[in-house]
N, C-alpha and C positions, 0 to 999 in steps of 0.2 A: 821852890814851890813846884807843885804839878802845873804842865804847861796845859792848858785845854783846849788842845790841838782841835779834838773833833767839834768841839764848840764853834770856835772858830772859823773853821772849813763852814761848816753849816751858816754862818754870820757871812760870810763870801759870799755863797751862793753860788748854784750850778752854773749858772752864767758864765760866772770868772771860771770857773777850770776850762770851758768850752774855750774862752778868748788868750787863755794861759794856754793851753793847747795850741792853736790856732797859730802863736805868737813864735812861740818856739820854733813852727814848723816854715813860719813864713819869715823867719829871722827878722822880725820887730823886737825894737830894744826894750826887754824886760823892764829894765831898770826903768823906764820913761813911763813903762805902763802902774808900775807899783808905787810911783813916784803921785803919778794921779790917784791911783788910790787913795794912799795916804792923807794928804793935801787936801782932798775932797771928803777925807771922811764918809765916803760912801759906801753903801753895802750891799748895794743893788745895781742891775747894769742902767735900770732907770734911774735912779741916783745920779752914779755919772755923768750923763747923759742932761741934767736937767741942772745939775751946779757948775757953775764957772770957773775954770783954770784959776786960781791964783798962790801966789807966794803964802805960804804959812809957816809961824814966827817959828813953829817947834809941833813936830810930832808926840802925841800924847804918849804915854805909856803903852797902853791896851792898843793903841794904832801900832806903834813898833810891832806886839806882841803880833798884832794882825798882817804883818809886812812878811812878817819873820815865816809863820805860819805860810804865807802864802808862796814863799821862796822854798819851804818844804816842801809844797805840792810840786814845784818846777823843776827839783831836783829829782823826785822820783816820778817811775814811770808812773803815766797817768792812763785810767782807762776808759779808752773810748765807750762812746754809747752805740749797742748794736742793736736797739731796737727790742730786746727782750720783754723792757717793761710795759709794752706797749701802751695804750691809755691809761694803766694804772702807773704812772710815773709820777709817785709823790716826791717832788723835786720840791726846794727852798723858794715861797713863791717873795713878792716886793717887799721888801721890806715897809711900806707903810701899809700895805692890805695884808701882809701877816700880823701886823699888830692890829689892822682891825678886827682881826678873825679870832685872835686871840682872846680878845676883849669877850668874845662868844662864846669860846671855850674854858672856861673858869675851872670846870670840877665836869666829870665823869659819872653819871648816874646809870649805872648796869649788872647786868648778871651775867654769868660767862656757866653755869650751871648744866646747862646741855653742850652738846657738840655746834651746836649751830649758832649760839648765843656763844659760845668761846672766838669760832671764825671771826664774829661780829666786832667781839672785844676787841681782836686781833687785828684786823683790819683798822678801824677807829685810831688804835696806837698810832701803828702804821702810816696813814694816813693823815694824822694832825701832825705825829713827829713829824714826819719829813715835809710837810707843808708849811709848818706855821713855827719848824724848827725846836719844839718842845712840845710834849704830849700831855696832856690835863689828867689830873691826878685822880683817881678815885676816890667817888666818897659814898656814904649811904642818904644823906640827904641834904638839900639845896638850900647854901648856908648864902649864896651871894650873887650878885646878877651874873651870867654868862654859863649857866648849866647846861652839860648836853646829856636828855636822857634818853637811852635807848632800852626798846624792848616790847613786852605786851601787858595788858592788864596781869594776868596770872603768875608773870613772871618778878614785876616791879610794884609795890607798894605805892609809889609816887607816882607810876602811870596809872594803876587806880582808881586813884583820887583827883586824877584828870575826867575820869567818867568821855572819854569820848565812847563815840562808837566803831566800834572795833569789829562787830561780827558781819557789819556791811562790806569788809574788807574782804573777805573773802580768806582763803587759805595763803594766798601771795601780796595782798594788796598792803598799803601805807599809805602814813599822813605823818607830814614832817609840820610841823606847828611852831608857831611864837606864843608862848604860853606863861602864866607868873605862877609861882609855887612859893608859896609861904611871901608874900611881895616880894617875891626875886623873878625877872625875867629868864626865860630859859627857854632851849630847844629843844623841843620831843620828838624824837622820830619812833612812831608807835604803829604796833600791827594786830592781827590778833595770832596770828604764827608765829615762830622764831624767824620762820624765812622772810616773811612782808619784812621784819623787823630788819635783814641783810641789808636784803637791795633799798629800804631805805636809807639805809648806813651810806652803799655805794652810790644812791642820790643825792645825798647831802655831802660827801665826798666832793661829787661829781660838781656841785654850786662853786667850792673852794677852788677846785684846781681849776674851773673857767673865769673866777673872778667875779661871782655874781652876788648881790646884795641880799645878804641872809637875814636882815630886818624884816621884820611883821612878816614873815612866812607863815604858810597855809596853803599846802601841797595834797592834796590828796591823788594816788593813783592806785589803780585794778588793769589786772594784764587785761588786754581784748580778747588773746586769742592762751586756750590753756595750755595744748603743748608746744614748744616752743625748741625745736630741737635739730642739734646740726646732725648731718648723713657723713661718717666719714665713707670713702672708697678706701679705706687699709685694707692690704693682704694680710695674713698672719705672717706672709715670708720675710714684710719691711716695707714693699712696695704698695704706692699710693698711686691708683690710677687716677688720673686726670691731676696728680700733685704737683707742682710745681715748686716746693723748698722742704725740698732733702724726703727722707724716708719718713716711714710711719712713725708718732711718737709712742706706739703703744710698742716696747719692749715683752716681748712675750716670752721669749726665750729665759727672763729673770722676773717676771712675773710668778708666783703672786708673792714669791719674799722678797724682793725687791719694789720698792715703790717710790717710783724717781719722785725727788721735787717738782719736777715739771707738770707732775700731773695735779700736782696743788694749786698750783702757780694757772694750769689750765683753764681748772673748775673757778677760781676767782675769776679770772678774766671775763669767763660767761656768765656767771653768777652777776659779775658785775653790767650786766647788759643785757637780764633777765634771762637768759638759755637754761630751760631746766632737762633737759633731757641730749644725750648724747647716743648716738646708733654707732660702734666700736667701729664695723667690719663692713666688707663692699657687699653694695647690693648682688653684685656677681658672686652670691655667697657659693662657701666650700659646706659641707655639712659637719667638716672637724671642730667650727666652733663649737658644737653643739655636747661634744664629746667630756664627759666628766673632768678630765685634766685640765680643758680651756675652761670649763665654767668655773672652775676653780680660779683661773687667773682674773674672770670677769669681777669674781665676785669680790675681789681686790679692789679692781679700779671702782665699783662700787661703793665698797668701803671709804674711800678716799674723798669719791664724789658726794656724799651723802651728808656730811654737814652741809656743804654750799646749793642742797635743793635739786638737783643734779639725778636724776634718774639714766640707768644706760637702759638700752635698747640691740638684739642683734639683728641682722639679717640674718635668715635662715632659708637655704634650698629647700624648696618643696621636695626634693626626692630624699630627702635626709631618713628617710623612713627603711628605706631599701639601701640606702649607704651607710650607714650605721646603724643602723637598726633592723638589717638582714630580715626585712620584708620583699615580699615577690611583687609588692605594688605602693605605690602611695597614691593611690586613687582617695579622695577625700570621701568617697560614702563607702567606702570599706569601714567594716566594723571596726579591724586590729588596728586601721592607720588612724584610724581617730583616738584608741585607746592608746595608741604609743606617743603621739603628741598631746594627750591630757597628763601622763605617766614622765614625759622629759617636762613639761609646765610645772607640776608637782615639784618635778627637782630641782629645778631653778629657784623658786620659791621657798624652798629651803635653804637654800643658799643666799639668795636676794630678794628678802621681805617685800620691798620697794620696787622690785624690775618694772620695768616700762611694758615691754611687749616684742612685739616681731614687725620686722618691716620685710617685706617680700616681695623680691619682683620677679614673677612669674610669664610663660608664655612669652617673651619678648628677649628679638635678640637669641633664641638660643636655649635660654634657659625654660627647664623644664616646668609645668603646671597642669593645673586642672584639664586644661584643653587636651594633655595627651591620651586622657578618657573619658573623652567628651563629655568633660564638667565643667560649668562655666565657672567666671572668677569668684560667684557668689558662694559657690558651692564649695570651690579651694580655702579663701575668707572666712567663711563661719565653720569651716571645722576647726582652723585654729582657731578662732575667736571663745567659740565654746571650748577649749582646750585653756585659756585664760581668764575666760569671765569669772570664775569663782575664785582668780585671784587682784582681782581689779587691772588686769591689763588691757593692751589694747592691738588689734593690727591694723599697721597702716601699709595698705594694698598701694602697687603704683598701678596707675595708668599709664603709665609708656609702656605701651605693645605697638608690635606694627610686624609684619608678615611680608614676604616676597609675593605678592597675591598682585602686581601690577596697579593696583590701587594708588591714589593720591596718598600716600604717606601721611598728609596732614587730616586724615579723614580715620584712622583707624579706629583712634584713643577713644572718638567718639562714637562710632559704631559698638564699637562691644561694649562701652559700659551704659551707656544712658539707656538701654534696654533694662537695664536691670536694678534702676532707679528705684529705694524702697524692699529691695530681696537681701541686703545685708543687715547685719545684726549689729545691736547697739553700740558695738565695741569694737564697731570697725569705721576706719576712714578711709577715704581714696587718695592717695597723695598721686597732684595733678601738675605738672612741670606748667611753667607759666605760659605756655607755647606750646603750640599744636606738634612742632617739629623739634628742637633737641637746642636748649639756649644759646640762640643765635644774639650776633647782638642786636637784633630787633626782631620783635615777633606781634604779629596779635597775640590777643589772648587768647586761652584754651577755651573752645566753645562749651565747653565740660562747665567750665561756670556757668550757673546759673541755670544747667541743662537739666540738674539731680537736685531737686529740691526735697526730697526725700532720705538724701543721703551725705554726710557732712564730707564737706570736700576740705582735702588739707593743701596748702601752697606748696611746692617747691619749687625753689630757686637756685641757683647754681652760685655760689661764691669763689670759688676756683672759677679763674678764668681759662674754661679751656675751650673756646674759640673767640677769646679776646687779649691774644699774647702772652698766654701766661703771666711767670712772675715780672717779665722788664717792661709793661705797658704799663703806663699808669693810667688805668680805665676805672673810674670811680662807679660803682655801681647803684647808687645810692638813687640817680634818676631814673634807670631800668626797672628798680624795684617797686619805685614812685609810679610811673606812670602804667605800670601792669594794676597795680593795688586800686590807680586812680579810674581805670576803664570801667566806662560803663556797659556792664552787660543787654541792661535796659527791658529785663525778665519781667519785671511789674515796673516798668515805667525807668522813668527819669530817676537817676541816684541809685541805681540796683549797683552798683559799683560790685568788682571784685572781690575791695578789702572787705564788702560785708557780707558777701557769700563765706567769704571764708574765717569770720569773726563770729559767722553762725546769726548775726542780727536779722538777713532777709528771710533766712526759713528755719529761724526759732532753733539753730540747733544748742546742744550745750556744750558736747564734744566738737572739739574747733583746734586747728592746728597749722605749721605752717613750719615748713624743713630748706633748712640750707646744707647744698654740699662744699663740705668743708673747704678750706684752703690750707690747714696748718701742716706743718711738716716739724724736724729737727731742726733745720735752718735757727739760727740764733733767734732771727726777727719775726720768728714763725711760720711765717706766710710768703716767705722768699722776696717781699721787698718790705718798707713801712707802710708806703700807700696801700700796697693790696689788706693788708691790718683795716685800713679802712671802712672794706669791705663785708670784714667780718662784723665790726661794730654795727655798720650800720645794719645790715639782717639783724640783729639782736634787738635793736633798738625797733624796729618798724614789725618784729616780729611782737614784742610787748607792745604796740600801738601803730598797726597803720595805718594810722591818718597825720602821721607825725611828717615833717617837711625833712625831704634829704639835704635838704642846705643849712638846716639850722642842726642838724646832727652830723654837717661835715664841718662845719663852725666847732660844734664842741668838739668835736675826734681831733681838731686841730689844735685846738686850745691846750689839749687834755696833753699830744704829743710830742706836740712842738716848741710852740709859747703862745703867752699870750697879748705879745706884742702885737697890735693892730696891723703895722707897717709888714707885718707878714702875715695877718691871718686870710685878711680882704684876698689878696692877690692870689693865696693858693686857695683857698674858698673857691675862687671865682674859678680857679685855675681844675680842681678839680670836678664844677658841676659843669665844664663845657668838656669834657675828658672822653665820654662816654658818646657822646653827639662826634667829636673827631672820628674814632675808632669805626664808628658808623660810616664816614663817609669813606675812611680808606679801606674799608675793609668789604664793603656790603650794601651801598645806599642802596633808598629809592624802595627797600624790599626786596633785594637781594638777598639770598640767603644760601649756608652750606656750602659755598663754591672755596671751603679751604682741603687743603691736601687732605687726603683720604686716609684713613685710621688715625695720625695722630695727629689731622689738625692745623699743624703747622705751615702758616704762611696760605699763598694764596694757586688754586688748582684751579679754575672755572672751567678747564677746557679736558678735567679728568673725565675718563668712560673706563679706567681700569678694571672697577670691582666687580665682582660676578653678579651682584645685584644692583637694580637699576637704584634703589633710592638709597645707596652708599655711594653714588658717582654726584660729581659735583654740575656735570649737563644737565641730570633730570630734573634739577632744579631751576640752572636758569635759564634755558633752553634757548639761549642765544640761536638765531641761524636768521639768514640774508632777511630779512622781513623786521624783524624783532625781537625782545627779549621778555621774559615775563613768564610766569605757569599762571597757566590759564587756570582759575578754583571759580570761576563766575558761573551763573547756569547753562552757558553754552559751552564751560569748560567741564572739572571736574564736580560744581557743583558744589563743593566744603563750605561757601558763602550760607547755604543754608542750613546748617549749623547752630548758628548764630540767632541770637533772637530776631522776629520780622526786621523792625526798626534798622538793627545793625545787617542783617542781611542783605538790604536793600541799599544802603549805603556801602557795603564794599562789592556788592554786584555791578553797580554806576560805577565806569571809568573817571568822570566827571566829580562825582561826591569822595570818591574812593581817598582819603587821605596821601599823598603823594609819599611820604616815608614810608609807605604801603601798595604802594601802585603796582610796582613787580610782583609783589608778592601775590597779588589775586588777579590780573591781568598780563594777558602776555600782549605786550603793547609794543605800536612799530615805531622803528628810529626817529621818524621824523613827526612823529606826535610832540602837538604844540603845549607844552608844558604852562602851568601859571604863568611862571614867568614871562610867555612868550617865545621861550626860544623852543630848540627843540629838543627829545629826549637825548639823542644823542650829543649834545650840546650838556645837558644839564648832568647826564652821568658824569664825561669829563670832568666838570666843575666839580660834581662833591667831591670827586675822587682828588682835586689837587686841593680842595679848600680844605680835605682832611689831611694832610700832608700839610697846610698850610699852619694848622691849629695844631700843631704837633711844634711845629718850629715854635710857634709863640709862646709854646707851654716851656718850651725849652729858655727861652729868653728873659720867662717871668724867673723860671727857678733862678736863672743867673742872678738877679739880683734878690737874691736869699741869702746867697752868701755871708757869713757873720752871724745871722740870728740866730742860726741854732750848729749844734756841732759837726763840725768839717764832717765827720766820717758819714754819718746818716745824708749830709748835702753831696756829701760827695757822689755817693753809691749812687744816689736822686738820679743827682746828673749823667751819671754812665747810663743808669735805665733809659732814659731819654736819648742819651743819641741814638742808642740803641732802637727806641722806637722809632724815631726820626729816619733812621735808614729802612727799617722796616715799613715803614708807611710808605715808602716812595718806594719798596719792590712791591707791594701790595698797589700801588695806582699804578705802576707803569706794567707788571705783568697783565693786567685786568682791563689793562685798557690796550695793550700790544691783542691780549686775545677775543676781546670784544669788535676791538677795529678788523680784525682776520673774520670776522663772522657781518660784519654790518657793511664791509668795505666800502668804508665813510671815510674822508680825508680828517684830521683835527681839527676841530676848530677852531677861525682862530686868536693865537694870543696862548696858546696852550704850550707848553714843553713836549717833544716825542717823549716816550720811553727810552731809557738809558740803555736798553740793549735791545734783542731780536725776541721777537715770539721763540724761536726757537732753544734759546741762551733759558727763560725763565722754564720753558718745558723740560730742560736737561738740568735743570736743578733735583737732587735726590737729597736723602735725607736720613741718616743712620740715630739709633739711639734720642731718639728725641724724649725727650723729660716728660715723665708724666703719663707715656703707654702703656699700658699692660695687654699682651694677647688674651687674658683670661680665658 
């Protein structure tokens, strides 16, 4: 007879190949562990785990069949997990909760008729198979309890004659329901779009792989914020500034007949995490995207993108006009530069019905814009805008400008643009970094909230960690993005919060948007480690909703990735909402900021003056010398404090009120200031600096006791990242505290450890090729 091998495997469960691996490598006796199997009849590592060793008179048949099977798996190679599936890992879940789930999934009620309604179909297989070990069969209509229907009125007969309401949903939104059709129980996941109909798919998905109670459901959800879209920095050449695993994944060289898998595999990932929009190329744009041959390859990844909801976006050089398009100017009130950018919009729009728009960053840094003919950003803005609008696109304008003009740095963004509150056209956003200064790991927020009530402000946030260890730290971002979205700007009072400047709720906008810069690379596990994967989920997740809790979406990313064993979920949960609070103390407390090595970042500089400009040097920020430490932004300093609405103004002017994980940051305050706590500043630098060293060891001690739940190779890598930071944290507290003690000439205090080597030793540290530069 046919052996049904894959059956089988599947009846094992991923579990056992991880503990079969494991076993092999740690030379445990196979035969002791198969012998349990057997004998236990178990099919699940909870199984196991939960029945008692004992003697059995005889091995059934189908157990043999099952022993045998598994002696197959031992004898060939077997292959690791490297993180590729990231949260979509529909792995073989418990054997008693896949039979409950089952019980739910009886019959298939769907269309696959379009492109987007096929992904949907697709995914669901996908999804139930490897979850629940068998995939519910197609039917046209609901013969027995446990139906799952997916789709929209227009598409399904049977959604229908459900009569929800579907046009409140908007073009993305869903309701996943417990519903009876013909007296059968069943579950509807219904939209009034194909896409709502997706990411309901991927919600319901999402219930199964965390293990959640799919009884008497009644889900309804609508994004908050509309676009939703990652920034990659790819070069066309491969290179990913600020990337930390591996090269670009857009292949452009084999573009546009070649269309890797990965870029499928991409679009679900963010699909499944609501991302409807992708920006290809670096904001440091070339103007060769723009060139017929690339929008050919654009219009590719388009193609790809566009079931899964997925709009691209490029950046584009303002001088593109005069670089390929052999203009003498690109001045935006020039008649030909305006006609040559409605004339390249046209062609794009031939190509890609659906294009997003242009992101541009202008004036900043280097890069060319309006300002080199003294036109402001409003005026650069609405000529591409009017170069789009009659295709429904949109430009999203950044605010990071900043000028060598001796000014407070953190004062620029806001200077030039809240002038101009209400001078842009409908079709434009300002995309506003979360932080007055360049994502440190602690910032205020950009006083730009809440400053433009007139003008819809988009969020950006940084997901690549590039001043928080790249890919070997594991710095969970998911509180950084929490506690920006949770600030109160306090523009009309109490609750003027971030998240709803930027969800459009405090001044009525409808266009509302919010950008992450990517992390992803070639790297197997995308993102150059698993944890950083994290990072990505969650922006996607708080970008569809942020008011949503970073800990209960680092709860699911773990569920989703790892297991859903409790005995590991709590502990790295826990482990990574305090992650980002470490990295703070060894990297930056108090409101520190900027004082890492100069161009790429790397490790800790506080006592550079190299660069020819003063706010690329890491002194002009913490301006350490015999008295103190701190930049002065209070009104007897720079003044930025007023920025800020009154309320908040007043509070970070007061040394006193001024939040202490903030204190540096707006006061340049003396050593021996008496901290809360009592002691003194210089006392308490110390301390974050070794308790972030200290919570690094402990992360390292929880991971230890991971070991076994999930597969060696992914725990393994965990753990090399970690020592890895572990070491890194202790040159980051002892360089930082060897050059702040050389400026305060204050003894330790004590109970403190020195520095492991000389001010001089961390000074003569250099740095070649480091990951993730680009000179652009």
């Amino acid at each position: 007879m046919l052996f049904p091998f894959n059956r089988i495997c599947r009846t094992v469960g991923s579990q056992y190949v991880a503990e079969i691996h494991a076993s092999r490598h740690a030379g445990t006796n196979m035969k002791a562990f198969l012998h349990r199997l057997a004998i236990t009849g178990a099919r699940s590592d909870k199984d196991i785990r939960a029945r008692p060793m004992h003697p059995a008179p005889r091995v059934h048949a189908w157990m043999t069949m099952l022993v045998l099977a598994v002696i197959c798996v031992c004898m060939a190679p077997l292959h690791a997990e490297d993180g590729y599936e990231l949260w979509l890992r529909y792995h073989l879940l418990a054997t008693q909760q896949a039979a409950i789930y089952r019980s739910h999934a009886t019959q298939l009620i769907e269309s696959a008729s379009t492109p987007t309604q096929t992904v949907t179909r697709a995914e669901l297989l996908r999804g139930l198979g490897g979850l629940l070990g068998q995939a519910p069969p197609s039917s046209d209509a609901v013969t027995s309890n446990g139906a799952i229907i997916v789709g929209t009125p227009g598409s399904s007969p049977v959604i229908a004659g459900l009569h929800l309401d579907t046009k409140s949903l908007g073009h993305e939104g869903y309701i996943i329901r417990t519903v009876e059709v013909n007296g059968h129980a069943a579950t509807a996941i219904v939209a009034h779009d194909d896409i709502g109909a997706l990411y309901g798919t991927f919600h319901f998905l999402r219930l199964l792989q965390t293990e959640q109670s799919i009884d008497h459901l009644d889900v309804t959800q609508i994004p908050h914020v509309k676009l939703r879209v990652l920034n990659h920095w790819d070069n066309l050449n491969g290179q990913v500034e600020r990337g930390y695993a591996g090269a670009s994944i857009w292949d452009w060289w084999k573009l546009p007949d070649w269309r890797a898998p990965r870029y499928t595999d991409y679009a679900r990932a963010n699909a499944s995490i609501g991302i409807n929009g992708t920006v290809l190329n670096n904001v440091n744009a070339g103007a060769q995207i723009l060139t017929p041959t690339y929008l050919q390859k654009v219009a590719a990844l388009a193609d790809v993108f566009r079931p899964y909801g997925i709009r691209v976006y490029l950046s584009v050089r303002f001088s593109a006009p005069i670089e390929i398009g052999h203009l003498k100017t690109a001045d935006p009130l020039d008649p030909q530069v305006q006609r040559w950018w409605r004339d390249k919009a046209d062609e794009i729009y031939k190509l890609i019905p659906d294009f997003g728009g242009f992101l541009v960053k202008a004036n900043s840094e280097g890069q060319p814009g309006p300002q080199d003919y003294h036109r402001t950003h409003a005026d650069g803005a609405n000529m591409l805008a009017d170069a789009l609008a009659p295709h429904g696109g949109v430009v999203m304008w950044r605010a990071f400008v900043y000028s060598a003009n001796g000014e407070d740095r953190a004062k620029q963004a806001y200077d030039e643009f809240k002038p101009l509150d209400g001078h842009f056209r409908d079709n434009v956003l300002i995309q506003v970094k979360n932080g007055p200064i360049d994502f440190q790991p602690r910032e205020p927020f950009s006083p730009l909230f809440g400053a433009m009530p007139k003008t819809p402000l988009m969020m950006e946030f940084e997901i690549t960690k590039e001043y928080l260890g790249f890919a070997t730290h594991l710095v969970y971002l998911g509180p950084l993005f929490q506690e920006v979205l949770s600030s109160d700007t306090m523009v009309h009072g109490k609750g003027s919060t971030v998240a709803k400047v930027i969800d459009g709720s405090l001044d009525h906008h409808t266009l509302t948007g919010m950008a992450g810069v990517a992390n992803i690379g070639t790297d197997r596990n995308w993102s150059g480690s698993d944890f950083n994967q994290a990072n990505w989920y969650v922006f996607g997740r708080l970008a569809w909703d942020p008011t949503l809790s970073s800990r209960t979406i680092a709860e699911q990313w773990v569920r989703m990735t790892f297991t859903n064993n409790p005995a590991f979920v709590k502990p790295v949960v826990d482990m990574m909402m305090g992650s980002r609070e470490a990295a703070v103390d060894y990297m930056t407390p108090l409101g520190l900021h900027h004082i890492m090595g100069p161009n790429h970042h790397y490790g800790p500089a506080p006592w550079d003056a190299s660069e020819a400009r003063a706010d690329w040097r890491p002194v002009y920020y913490n301006r350490a010398d015999h008295q103190g430490i701190g930049f002065d932004r209070t009104r007897t300093g720079s003044d930025a404090v007023d920025q800020y609405a009154p309320a908040v103004a007043d509070e970070f002017n007061d040394i006193t009120k001024t939040p202490e994980t903030l204190l540096l940051w707006f006061h340049h305050v003396p050593w021996d200031y008496r901290m809360h706590s009592g002691q003194t500043l210089w006392y308490e630098l110390v301390a974050h600096y070794t308790q972030g060293v200290d919570d690094v060891k402990r992360m390292r001690e929880t991971w230890s006791h991971m070991n076994g739940y999930i597969d060696p190779e992914r725990y393994q890598q965990v753990a090399t990242f970690l020592a890895i930071q572990q070491k890194e944290a202790q040159w980051w507290r002892d360089a930082c505290i060897a050059y702040f003690q050389s400026q305060s000439g204050l003894p330790l205090p004590p109970g403190f450890a020195p520095p492991q080597h000389s001010l001089k030793y961390y000074q003569s540290l250099t740095f070649d090729f480091v990951p993730g530069y680009s000179s652009w």
